[in-house]
ZAKOL-650548 format. One record per atom (N, C-alpha, C, O, CB): x, y, z; residue number from 1. Coordinates in steps of 0.02 Angstrom, whole numbers, plus 50000, padded with zeros to 5 digits. Atoms other than C-alpha are relative to their C-alpha. Glycine has a CB too. Example, Ala and Ser with C-alpha at 12.3 -4.5 7.8 and 13.67 -1.06 7.14 Angstrom:
<sites>
[[50045 49941 50000] 1]
[[50615 49775 50390] 1]
[[50045 50060 50000] 1]
[[50097 50059 50033] 1]
[[49950 50001 50062] 1]
[[49958 49941 49997] 2]
[[50684 49947 50357] 2]
[[49961 50055 50037] 2]
[[49986 50110 50045] 2]
[[50020 50023 49929] 2]
</sites>
This chain:
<sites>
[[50004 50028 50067] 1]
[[42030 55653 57310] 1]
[[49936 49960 49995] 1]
[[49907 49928 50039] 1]
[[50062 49957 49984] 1]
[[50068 50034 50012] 2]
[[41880 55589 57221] 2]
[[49993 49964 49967] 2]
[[49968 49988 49916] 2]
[[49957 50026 49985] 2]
[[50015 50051 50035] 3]
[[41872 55404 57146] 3]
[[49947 49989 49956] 3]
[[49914 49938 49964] 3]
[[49998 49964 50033] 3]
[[50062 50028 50051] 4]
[[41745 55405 57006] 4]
[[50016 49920 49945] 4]
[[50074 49898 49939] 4]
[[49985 50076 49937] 4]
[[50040 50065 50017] 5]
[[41683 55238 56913] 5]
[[49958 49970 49992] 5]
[[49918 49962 50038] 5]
[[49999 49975 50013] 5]
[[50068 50030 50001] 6]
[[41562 55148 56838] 6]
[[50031 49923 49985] 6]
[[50085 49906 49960] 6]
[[49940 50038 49937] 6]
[[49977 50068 49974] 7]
[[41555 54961 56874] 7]
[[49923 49954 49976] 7]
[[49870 49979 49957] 7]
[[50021 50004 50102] 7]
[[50049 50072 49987] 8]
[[41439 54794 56870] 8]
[[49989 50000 50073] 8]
[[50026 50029 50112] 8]
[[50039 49919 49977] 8]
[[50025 50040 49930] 9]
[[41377 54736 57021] 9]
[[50053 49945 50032] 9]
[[50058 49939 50094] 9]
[[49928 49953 49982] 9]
[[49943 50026 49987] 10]
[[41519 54624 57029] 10]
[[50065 50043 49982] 10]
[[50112 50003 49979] 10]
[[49998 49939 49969] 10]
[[49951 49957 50003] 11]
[[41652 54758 56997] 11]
[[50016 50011 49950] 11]
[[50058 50056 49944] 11]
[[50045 49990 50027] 11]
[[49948 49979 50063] 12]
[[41689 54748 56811] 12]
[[49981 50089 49969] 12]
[[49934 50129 49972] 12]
[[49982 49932 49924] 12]
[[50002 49920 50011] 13]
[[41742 54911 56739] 13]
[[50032 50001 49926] 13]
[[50040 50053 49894] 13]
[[50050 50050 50063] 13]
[[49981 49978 50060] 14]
[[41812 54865 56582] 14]
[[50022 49913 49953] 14]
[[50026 49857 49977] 14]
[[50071 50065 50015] 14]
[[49991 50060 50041] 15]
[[41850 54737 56439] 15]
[[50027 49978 49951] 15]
[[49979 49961 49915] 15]
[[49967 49986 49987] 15]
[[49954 49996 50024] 16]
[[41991 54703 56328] 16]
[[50013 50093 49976] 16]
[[50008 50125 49923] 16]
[[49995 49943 49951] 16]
[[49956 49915 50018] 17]
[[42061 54894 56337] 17]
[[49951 50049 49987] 17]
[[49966 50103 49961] 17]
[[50055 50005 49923] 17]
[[50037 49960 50015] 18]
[[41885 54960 56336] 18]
[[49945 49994 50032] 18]
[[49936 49943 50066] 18]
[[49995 50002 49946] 18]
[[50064 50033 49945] 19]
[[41709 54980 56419] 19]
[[49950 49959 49961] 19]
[[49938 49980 49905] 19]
[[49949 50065 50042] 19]
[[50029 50041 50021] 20]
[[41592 54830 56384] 20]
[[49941 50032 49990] 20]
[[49901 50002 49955] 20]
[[50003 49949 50032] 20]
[[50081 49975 50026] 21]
[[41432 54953 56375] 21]
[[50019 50054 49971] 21]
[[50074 50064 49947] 21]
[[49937 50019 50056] 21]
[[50005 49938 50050] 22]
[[41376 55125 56298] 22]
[[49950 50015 50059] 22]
[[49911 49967 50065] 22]
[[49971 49994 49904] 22]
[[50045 49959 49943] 23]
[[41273 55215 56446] 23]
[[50006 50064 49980] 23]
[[50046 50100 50009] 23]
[[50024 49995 50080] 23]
[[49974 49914 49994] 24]
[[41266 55390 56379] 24]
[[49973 50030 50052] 24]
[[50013 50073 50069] 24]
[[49979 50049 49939] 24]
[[50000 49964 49948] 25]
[[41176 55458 56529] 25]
[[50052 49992 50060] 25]
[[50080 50036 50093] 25]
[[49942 49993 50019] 25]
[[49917 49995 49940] 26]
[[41316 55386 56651] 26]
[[50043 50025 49987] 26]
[[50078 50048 50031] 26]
[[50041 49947 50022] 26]
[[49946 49988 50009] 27]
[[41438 55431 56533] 27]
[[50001 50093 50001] 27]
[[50043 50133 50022] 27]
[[50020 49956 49937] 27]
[[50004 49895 49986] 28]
[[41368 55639 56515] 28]
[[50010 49996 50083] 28]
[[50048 50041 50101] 28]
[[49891 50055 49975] 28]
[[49996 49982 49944] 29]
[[41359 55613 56707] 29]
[[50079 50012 50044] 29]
[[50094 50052 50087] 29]
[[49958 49954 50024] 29]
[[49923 50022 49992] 30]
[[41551 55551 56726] 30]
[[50028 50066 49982] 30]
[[50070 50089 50021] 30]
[[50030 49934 49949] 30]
[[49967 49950 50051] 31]
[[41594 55707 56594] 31]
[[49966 50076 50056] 31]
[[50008 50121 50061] 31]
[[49958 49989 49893] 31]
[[50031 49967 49967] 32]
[[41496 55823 56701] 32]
[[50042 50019 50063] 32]
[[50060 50076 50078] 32]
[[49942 49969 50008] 32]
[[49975 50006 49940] 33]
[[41573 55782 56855] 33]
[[50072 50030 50003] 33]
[[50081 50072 50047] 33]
[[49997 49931 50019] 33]
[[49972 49988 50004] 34]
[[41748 55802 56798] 34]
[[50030 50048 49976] 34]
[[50084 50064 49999] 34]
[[50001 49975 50000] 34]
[[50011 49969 50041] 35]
[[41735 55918 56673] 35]
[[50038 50080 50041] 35]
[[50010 50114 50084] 35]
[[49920 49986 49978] 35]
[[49963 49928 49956] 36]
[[41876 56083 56727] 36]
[[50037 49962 50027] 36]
[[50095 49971 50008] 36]
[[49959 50054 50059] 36]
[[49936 50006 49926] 37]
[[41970 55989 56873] 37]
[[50039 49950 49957] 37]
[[50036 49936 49897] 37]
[[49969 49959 50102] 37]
[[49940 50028 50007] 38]
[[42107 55887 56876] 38]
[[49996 49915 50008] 38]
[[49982 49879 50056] 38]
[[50045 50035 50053] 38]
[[50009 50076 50006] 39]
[[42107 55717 56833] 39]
[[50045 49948 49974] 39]
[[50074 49942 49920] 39]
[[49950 49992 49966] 39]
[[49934 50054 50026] 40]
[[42217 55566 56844] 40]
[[49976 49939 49965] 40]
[[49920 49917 49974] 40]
[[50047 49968 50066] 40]
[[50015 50059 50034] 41]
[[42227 55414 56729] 41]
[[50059 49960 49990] 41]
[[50117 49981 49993] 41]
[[49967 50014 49939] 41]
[[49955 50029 50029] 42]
[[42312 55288 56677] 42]
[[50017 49991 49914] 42]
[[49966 50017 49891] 42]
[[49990 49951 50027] 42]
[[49977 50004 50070] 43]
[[42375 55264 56489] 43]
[[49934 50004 49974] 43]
[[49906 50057 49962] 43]
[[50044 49936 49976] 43]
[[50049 50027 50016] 44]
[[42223 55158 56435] 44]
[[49938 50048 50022] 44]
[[49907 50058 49970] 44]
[[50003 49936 50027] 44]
[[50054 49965 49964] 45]
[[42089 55259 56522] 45]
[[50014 50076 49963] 45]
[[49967 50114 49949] 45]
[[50009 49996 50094] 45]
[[50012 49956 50005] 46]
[[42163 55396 56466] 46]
[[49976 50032 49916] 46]
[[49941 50077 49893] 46]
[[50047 50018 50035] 46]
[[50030 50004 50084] 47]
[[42153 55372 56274] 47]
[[49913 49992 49995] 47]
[[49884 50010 49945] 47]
[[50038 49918 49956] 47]
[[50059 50014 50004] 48]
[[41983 55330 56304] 48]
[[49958 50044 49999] 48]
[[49920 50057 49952] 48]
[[49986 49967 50036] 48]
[[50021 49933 49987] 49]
[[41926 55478 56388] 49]
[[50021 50072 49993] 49]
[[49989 50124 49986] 49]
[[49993 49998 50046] 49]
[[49980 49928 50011] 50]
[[42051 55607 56375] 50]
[[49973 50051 49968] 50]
[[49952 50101 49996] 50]
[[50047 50003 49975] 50]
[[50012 49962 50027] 51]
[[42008 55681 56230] 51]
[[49922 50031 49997] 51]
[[49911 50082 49965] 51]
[[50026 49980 49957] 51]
[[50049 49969 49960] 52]
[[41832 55710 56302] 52]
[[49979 50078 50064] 52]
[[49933 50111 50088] 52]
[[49998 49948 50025] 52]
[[50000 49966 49964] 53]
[[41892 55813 56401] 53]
[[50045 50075 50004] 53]
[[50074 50092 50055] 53]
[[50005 49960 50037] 53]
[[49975 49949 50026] 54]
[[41963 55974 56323] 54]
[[50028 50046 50086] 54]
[[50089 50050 50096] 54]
[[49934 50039 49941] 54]
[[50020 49947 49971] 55]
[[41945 56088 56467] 55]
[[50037 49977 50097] 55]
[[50050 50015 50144] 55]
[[49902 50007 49982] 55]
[[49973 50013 49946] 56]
[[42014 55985 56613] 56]
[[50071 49978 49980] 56]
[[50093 49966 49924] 56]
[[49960 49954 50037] 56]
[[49925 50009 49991] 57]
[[42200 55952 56680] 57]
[[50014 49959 50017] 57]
[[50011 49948 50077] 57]
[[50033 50032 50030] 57]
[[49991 50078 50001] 58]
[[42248 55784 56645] 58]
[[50068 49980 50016] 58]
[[50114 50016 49995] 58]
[[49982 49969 49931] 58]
[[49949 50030 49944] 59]
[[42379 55689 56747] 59]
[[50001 49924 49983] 59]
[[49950 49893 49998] 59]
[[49974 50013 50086] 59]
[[50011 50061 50027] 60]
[[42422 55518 56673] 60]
[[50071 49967 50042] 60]
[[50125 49996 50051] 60]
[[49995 50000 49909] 60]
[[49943 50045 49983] 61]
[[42529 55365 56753] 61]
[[49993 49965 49942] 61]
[[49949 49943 49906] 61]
[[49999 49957 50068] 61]
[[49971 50042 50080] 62]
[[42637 55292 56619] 62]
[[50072 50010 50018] 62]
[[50102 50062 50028] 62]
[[49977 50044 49906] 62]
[[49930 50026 50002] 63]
[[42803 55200 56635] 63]
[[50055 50042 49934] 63]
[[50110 50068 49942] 63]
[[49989 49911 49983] 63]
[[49966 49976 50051] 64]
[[42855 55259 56462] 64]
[[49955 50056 49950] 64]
[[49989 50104 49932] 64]
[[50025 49938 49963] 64]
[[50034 49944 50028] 65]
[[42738 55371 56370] 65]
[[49998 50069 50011] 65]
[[49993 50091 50068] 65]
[[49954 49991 50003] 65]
[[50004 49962 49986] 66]
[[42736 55532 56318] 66]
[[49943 50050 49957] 66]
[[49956 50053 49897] 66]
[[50057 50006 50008] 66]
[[50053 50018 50021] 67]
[[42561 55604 56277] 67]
[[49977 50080 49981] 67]
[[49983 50119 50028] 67]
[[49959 49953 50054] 67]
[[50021 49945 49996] 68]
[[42497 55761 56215] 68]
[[49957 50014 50016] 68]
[[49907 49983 50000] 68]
[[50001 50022 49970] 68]
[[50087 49962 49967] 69]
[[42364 55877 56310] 69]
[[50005 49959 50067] 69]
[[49951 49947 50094] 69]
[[49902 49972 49944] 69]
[[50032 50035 49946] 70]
[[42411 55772 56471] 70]
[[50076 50021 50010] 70]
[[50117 50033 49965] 70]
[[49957 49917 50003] 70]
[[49938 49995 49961] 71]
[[42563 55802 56613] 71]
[[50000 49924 50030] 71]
[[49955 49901 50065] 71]
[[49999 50065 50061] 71]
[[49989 50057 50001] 72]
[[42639 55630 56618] 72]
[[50041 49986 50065] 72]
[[50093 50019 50069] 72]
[[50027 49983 49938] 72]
[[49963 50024 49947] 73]
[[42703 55548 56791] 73]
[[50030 49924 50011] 73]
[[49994 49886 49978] 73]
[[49959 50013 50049] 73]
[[49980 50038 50015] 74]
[[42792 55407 56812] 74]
[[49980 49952 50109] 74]
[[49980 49897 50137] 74]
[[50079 50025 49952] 74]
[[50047 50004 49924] 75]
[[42715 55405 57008] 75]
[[49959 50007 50042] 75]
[[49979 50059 50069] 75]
[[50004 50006 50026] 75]
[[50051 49976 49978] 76]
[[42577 55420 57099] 76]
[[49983 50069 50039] 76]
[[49948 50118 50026] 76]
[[49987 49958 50026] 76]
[[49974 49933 49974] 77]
[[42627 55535 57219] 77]
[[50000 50054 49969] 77]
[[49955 50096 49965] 77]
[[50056 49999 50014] 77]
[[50009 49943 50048] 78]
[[42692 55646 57111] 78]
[[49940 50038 49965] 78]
[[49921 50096 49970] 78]
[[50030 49982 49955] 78]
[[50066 49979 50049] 79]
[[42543 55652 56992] 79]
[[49935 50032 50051] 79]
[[49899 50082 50046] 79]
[[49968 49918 49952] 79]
[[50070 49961 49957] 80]
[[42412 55672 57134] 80]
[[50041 50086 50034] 80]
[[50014 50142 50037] 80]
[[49967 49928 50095] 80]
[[49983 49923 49974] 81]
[[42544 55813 57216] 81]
[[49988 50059 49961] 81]
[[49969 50115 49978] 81]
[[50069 50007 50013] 81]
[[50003 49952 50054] 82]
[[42547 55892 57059] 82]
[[49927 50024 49983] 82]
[[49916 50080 49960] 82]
[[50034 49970 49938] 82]
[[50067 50001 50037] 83]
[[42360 55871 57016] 83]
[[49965 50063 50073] 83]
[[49915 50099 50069] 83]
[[49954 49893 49991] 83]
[[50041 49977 49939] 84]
[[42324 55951 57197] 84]
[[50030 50065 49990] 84]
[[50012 50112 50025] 84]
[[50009 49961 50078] 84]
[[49955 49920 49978] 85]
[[42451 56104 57159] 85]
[[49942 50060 49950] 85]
[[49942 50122 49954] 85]
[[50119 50002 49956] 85]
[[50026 49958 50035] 86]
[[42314 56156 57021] 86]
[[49932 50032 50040] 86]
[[49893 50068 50008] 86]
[[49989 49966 49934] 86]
[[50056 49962 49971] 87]
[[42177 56211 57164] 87]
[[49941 49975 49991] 87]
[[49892 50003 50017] 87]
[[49995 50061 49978] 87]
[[50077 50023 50044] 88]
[[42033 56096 57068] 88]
[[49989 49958 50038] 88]
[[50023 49948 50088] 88]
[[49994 49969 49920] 88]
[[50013 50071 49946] 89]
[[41945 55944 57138] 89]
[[50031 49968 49970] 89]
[[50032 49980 49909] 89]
[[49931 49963 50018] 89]
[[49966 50036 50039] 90]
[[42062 55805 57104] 90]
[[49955 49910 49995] 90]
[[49941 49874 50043] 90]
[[50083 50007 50034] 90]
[[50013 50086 50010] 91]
[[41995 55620 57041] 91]
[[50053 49963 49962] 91]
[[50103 49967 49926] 91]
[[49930 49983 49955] 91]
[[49939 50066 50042] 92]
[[42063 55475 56994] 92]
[[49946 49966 49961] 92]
[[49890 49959 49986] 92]
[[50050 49926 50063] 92]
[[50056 50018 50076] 93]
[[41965 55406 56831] 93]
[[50022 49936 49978] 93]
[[50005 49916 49922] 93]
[[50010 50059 49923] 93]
[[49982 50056 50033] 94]
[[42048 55242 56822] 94]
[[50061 50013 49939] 94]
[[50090 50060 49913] 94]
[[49932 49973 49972] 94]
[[50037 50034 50009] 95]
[[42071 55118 56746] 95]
[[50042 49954 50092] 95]
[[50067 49984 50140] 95]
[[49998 49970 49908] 95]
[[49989 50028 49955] 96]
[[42115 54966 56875] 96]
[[50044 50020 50057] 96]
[[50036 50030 50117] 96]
[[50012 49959 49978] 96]
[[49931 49996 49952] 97]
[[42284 54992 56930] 97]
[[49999 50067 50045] 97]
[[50021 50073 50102] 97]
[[50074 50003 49949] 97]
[[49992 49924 49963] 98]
[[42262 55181 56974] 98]
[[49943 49996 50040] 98]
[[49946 50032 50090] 98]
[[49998 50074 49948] 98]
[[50053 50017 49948] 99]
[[42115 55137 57063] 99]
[[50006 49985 50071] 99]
[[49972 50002 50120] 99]
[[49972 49951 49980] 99]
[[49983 50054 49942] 100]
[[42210 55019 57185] 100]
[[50040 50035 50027] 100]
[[50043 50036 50089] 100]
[[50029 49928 49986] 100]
[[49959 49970 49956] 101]
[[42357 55146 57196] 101]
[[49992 50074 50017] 101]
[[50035 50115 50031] 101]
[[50060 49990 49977] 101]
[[50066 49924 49972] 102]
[[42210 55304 57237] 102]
[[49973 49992 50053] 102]
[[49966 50039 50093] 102]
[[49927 50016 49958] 102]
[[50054 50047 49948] 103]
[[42109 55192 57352] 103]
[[50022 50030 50071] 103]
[[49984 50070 50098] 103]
[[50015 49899 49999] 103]
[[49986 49974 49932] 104]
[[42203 55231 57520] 104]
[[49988 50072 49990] 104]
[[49964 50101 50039] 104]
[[50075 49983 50030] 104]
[[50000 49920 49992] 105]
[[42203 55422 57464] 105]
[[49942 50039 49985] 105]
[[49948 50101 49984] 105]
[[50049 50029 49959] 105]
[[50046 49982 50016] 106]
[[42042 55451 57421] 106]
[[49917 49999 50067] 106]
[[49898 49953 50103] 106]
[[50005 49957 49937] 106]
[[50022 49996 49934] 107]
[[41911 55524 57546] 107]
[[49922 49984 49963] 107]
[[49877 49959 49997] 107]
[[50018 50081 50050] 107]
[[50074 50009 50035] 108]
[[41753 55510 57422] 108]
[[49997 49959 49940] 108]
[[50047 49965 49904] 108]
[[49969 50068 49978] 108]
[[50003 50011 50050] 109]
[[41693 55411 57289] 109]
[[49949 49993 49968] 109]
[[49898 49984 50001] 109]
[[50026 49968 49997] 109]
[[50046 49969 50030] 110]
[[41590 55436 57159] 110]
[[49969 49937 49967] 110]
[[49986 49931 49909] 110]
[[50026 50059 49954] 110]
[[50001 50078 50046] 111]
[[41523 55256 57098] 111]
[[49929 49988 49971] 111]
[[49875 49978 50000] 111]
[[50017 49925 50053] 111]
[[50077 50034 50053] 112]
[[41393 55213 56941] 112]
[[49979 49924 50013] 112]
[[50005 49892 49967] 112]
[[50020 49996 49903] 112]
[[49995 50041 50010] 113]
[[41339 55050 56988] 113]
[[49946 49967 49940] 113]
[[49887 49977 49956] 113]
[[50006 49984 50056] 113]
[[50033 50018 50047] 114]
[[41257 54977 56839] 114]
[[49961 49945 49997] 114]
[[49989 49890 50001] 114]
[[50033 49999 49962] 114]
[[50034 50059 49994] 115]
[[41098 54866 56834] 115]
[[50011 49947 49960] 115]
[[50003 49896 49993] 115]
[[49943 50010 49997] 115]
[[49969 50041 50036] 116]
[[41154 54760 56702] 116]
[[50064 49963 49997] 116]
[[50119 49991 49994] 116]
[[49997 50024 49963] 116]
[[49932 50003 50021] 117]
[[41275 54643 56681] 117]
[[50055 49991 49943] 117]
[[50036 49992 49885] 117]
[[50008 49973 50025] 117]
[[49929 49988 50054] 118]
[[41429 54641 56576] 118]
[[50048 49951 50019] 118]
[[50070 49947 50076] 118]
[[50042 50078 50006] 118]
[[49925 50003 50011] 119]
[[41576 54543 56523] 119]
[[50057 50021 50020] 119]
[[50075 50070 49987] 119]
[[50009 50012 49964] 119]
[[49941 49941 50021] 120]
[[41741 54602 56575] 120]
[[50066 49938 50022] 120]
[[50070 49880 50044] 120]
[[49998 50099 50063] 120]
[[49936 50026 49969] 121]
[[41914 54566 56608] 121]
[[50062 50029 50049] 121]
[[50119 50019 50069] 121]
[[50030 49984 49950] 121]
[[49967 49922 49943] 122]
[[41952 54718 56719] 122]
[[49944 50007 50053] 122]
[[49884 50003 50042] 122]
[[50005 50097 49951] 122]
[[50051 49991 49942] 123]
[[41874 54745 56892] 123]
[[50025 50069 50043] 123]
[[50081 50093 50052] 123]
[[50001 49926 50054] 123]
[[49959 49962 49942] 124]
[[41873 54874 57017] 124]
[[50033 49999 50050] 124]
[[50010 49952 50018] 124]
[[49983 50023 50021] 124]
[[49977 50026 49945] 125]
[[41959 54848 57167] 125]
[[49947 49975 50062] 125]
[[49894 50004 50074] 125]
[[50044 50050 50021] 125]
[[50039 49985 49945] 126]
[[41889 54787 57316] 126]
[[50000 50035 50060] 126]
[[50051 50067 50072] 126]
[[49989 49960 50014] 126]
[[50001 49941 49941] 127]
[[41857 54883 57463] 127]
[[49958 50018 50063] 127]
[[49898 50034 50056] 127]
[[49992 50051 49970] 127]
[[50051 50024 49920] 128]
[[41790 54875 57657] 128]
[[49951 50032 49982] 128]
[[49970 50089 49971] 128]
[[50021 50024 50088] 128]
[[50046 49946 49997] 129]
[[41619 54953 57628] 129]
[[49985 50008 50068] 129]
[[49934 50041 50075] 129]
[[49940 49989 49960] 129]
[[50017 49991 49944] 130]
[[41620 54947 57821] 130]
[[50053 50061 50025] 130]
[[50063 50080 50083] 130]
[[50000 49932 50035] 130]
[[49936 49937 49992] 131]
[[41768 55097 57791] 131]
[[49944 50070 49977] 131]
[[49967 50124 49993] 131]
[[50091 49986 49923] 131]
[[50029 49959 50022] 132]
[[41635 55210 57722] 132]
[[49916 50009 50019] 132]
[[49882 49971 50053] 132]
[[50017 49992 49941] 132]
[[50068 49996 50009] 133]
[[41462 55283 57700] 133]
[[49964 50024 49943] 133]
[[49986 50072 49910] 133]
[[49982 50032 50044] 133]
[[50044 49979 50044] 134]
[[41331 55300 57583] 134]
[[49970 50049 49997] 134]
[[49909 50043 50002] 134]
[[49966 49971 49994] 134]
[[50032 49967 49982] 135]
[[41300 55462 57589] 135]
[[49964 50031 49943] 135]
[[49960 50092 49952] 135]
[[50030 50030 50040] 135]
[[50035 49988 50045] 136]
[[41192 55479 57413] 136]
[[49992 49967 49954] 136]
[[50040 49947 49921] 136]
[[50007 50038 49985] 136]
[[50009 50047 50045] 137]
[[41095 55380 57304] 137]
[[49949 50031 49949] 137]
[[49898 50057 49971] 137]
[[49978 49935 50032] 137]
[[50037 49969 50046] 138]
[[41020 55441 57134] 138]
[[49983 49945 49960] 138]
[[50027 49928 49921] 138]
[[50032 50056 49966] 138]
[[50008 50043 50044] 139]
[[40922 55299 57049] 139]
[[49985 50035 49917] 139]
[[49945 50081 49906] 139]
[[49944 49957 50030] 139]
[[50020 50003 50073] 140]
[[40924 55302 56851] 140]
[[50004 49953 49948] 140]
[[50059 49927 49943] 140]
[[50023 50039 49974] 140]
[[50023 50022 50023] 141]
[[40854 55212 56729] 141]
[[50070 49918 49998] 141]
[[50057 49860 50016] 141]
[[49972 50052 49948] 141]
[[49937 50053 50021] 142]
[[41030 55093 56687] 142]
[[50022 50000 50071] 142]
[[50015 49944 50095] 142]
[[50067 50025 49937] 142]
[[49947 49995 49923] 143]
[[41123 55132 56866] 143]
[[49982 50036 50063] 143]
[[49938 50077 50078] 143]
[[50070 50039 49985] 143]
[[50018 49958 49906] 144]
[[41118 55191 57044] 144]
[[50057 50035 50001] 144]
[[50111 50006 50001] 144]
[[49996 49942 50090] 144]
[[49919 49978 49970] 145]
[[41249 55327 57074] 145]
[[49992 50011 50062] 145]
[[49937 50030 50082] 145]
[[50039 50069 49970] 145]
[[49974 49987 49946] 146]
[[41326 55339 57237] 146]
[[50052 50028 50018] 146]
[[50100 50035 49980] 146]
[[50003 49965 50019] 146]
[[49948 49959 49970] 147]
[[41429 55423 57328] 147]
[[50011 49986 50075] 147]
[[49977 50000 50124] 147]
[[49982 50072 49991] 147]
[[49956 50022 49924] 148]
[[41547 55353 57471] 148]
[[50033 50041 50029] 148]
[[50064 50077 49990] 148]
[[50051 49952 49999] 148]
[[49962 49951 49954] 149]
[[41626 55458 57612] 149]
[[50022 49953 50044] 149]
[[49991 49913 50079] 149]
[[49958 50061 50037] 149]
[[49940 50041 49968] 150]
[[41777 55381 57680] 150]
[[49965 50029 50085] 150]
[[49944 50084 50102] 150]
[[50106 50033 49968] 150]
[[50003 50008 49912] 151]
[[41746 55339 57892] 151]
[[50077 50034 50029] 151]
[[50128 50000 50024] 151]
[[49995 49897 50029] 151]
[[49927 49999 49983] 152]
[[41901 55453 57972] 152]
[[50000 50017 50057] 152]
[[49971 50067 50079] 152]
[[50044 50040 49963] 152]
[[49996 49981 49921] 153]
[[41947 55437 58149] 153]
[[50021 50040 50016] 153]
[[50023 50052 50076] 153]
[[50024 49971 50040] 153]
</sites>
């Protein structure tokens, strides 16, 4: 599984129920990336982006909702088992919470870090960067993307 995100420098990722910038090249890059496979979200995240995303197979955690254009789980498990039965690359797209309960299962991640900072009231999780490696860095103009590869003994 593949953790994508774009962040601050201090971790924020979002700000009352929404993202605090407008990056359209991170955000075509995000759409790019996912764009076909299978992708989990949470509620919030997914209203945001879903409908961006015609063409991929969306997997949402939600206690009570029931959402059209998305297969709704009420567990993680489930949703990633399910997301993995469709053959695609699977990510997890946020927002916080699904982040934190992806984190152990996730062998790569895909992270915008953004030169600017921002406002927020949502962060990403934190996370040993001494568990991983940097194995790609693409500077552009607003952000550095990277890409982490989980350390596995």
């Amino acid at each position: 599984m593949i953790i994508i995100s774009a962040m601050t420098r201090d971790r924020v990722i979002g700000r009352r129920g929404g993202l605090p910038w407008s990056i359209p090249d991170e955000y075509e890059q995000f759409l790019a990336h996912v764009r076909g496979q299978a992708v989990i979200f949470g509620r919030k995240s997914y209203e945001i982006f879903g409908g961006d995303l015609p063409d991929a197979e969306l997997f949402v955690l939600s206690r009570s909702v029931k959402l059209a254009g998305a297969r709704v789980f009420h567990d993680v498990e489930q949703a990633v088992a399910a997301a993995r039965e469709t053959g695609k690359t699977v990510f997890s797209a946020g927002g916080a919470s699904i982040y934190r309960l992806t984190l152990s299962m996730a062998d790569t991640m895909y992270l915008s870090i953004l030169k600017e900072d921002y406002e927020g009231d949502t962060r990403f999780p934190e996370f040993d960067e001494s568990d991983w490696t940097i194995s790609r860095r693409d500077d552009h103009p607003a952000f550095e993307f990277r890409v982490y590869e989980r350390h596995r003994g």
